[in-house]
N, C-alpha and C positions, 0 to 999 in steps of 0.2 A: 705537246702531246701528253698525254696522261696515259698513265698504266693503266693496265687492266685490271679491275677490279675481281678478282679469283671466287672470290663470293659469290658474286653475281652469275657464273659461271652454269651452277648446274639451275637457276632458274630459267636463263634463258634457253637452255636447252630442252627442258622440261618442256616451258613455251613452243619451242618448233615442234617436240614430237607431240605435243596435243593438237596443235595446229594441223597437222600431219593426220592424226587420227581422226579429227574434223571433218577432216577432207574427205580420207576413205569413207567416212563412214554416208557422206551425202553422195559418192557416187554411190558407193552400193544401194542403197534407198534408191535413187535415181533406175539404177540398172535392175534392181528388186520391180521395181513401175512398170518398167517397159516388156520383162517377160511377164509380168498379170495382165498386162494389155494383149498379149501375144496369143495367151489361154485363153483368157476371155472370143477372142474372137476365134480362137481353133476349137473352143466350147460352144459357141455359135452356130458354126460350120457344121459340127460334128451332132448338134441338135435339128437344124432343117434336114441332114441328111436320114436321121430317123424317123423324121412325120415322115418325108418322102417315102422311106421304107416300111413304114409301117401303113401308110395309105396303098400304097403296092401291094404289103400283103393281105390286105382286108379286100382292098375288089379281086384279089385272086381265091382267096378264101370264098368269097360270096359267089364268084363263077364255079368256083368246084363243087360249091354245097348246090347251086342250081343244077348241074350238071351230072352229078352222084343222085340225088332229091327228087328230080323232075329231069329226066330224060326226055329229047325231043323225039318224040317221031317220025319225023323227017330226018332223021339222021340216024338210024335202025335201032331207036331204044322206045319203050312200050311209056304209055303213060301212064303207066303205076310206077310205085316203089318197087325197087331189087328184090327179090327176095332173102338174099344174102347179102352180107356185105360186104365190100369187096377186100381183097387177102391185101394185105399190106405187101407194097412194092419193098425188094430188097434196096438198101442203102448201099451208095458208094459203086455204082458200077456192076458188074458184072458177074454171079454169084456165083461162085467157087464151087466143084464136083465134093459131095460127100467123101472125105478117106475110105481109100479100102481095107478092108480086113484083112487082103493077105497079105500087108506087107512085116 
């Protein structure tokens, strides 16, 4: 048997922890892939889900503007336009009594 060469020592160590850093660095890439694959398809998901919502609100848009625009008759509105237009509904529910003054 032969001694150990003491020299060679911190080369070959040098070798494993690059070897080592090697490594990490192809899973991380590997693991970097696989959540872009992840977004990609939750970017996907999350893009049909807006035509859908957005084609939703364009034929609701398009019924409300027939429906405000062109009133049916049969259903107790004149076939002219409103004269007024109508007051904007309150938001969120149920609208709160003015404060009193005597408190």
């Amino acid at each position: 048997m032969s001694a150990i060469n003491w020299g060679d020592v911190p080369t070959w160590l040098g070798a494993i922890f690059a070897a080592a850093a090697a490594g990490a660095a192809v899973w991380t890439l590997k693991s970097q892939r696989d959540q872009i694959g992840e977004q990609r398809a939750f970017i996907a998901e999350q893009a049909a889900n807006l035509r859908r919502e957005r084609q939703q609100l364009q034929v609701s848009s398009h019924e409300t503007h027939l429906t405000l625009c062109h009133p049916s008759p049969h259903l107790g509105g004149t076939s002219t336009s409103p004269s007024k237009p109508a007051s904007p509904r309150p938001q969120g529910g149920d609208a709160m009594p003015p404060p009193s003054a005597s408190a």
